[in-house]
Structures are given as C-alpha cells and as structure tokens.
C-alpha positions as CSV (number, residue, x, y, z in Angstrom):
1,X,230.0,87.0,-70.2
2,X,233.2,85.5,-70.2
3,X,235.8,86.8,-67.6
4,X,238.4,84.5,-67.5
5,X,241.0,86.4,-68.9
6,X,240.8,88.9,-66.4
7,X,241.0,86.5,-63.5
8,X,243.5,84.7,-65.1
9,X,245.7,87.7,-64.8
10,X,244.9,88.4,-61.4
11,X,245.3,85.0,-60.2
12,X,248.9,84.7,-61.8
13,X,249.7,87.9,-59.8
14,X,249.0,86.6,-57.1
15,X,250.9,83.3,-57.8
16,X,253.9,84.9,-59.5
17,X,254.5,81.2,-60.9
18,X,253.8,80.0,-64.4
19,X,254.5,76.2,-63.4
20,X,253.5,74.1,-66.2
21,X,249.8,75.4,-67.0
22,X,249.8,75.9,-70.4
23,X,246.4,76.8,-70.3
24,X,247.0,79.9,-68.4
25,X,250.3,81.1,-70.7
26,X,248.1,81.1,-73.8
27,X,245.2,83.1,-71.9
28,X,247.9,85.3,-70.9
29,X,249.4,85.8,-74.3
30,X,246.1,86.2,-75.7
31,X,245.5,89.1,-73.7
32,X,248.6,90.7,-74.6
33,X,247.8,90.4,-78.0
34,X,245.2,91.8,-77.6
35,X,246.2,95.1,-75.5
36,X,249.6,95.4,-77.8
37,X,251.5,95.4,-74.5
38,X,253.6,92.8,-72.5
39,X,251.9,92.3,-69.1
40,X,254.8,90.2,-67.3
41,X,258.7,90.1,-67.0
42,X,259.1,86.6,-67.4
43,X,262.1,85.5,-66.3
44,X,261.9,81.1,-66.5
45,X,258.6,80.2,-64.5
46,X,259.1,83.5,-62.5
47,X,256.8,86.4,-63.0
48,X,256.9,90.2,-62.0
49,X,254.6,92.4,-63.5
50,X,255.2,95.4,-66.1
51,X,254.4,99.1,-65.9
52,X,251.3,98.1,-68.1
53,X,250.3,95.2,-66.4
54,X,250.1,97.3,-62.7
55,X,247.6,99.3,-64.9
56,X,245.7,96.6,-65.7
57,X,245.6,95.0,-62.4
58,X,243.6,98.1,-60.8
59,X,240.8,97.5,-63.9
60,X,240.9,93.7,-64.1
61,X,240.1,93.9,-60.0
62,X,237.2,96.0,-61.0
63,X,235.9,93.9,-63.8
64,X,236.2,90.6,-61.5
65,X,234.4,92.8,-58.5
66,X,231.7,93.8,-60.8
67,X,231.4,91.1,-61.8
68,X,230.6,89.1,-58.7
69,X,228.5,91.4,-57.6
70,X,226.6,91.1,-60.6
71,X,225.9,87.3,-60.0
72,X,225.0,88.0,-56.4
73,X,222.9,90.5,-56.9
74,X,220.7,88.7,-59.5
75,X,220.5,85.5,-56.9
76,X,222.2,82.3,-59.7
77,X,220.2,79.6,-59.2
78,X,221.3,75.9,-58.0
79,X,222.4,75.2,-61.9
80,X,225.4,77.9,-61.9
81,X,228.1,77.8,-59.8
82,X,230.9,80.5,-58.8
83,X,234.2,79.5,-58.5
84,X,236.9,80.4,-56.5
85,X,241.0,79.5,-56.8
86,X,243.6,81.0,-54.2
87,X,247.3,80.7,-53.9
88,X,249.2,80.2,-50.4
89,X,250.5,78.4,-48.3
90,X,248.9,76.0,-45.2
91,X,249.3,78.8,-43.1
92,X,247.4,81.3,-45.5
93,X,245.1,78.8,-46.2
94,X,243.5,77.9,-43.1
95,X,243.2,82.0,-42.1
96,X,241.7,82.1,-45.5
97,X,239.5,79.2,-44.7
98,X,238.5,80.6,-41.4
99,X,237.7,84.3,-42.4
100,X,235.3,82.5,-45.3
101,X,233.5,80.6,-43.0
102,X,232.9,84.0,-41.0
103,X,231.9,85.9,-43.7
104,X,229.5,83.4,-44.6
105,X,227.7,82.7,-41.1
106,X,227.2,86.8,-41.1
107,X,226.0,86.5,-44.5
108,X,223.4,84.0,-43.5
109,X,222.5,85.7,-40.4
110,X,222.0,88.7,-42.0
111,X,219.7,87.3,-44.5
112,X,217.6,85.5,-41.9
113,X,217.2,88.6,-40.0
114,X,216.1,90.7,-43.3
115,X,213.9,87.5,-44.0
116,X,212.2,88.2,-40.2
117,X,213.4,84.3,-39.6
118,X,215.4,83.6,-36.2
C-alpha cells in the first residue's frame, strides 16, 4: 500500500518550505489533481495551507496512524524497514531525539515483561 502521498502532505505542513524538492511538488500536485482542490497557498517557497487542505490534514493523520499501526501490529520482519523524516531545528531535534529513545526503552521493557523475560 503505498502512502506516500499522504505523508508527503503532512511532512510539508510541518515544514512550510518547498525548497528545491521537486520530488515533493509533483507528489503534491498529484494529489491535488486528484482531489480537484488546491491544498497550499503558495506564495514563492512559502506554504500555508487552504481551507481544503486543513480538511485533509485531520484524514491524511489518520491514514499515516493507521497505517503504522498496521505494520506494528503485524510484527515487519528484518527485510522491511519504517521510515521516519522530521523537520526542526537542533533544539527540536535533540528533545525529539531524547523523547524517542524513551519511548523505545518503555517499549522494550514492556515487551520483556509480557515476554516473562527480566
């Protein structure tokens, strides 16, 4: 199942920045095409998003989610991989970094202690 258009959209939100990825415009225009409705203001590389394209956000959030959830909860094996891109500064990045490694030491303690392993 291929989601990228979806997280395409949510990553440029959260970017508000074009830059030069072409890549990501013509995933972008593609989906407008395909919903008959402009998604961003563009105004050069700056981006704010429409009336339509708030209405998307709150579905594309729920595909992405769903689908995450849905690789997780059928346990990918070591030949797939799951991605992940943020935008941010050093700052953002490092809390971001930190609160990760969190979540994943609770993750693996939890699964230990389900497991009955110390």
């Amino acid at each position: 199942m291929d989601i990228q258009l979806p997280r395409t959209f949510l990553e440029l939100d959260r970017c508000r920045h074009f830059g030069k990825a072409v890549s990501v415009s013509a995933r972008i225009r593609l989906l407008e095409e395909t919903l008959g409705v402009d998604l961003f203001i563009r105004r050069g590389y700056e981006i704010q998003l429409t009336s339509a394209g708030e209405r998307l956000k709150r579905h594309a959030e729920t595909i992405v989610a769903a689908w995450q959830r849905a690789l997780t909860d059928t346990a990918l094996d070591e030949e797939h991989e799951m991605a992940l891109s943020v935008c941010g500064n050093a700052q953002s990045m490092r809390l971001f970094s930190a609160e990760l490694v969190a979540h994943s030491l609770q993750a693996a303690s939890r699964d230990r202690a389900a497991s009955g392993g110390a």
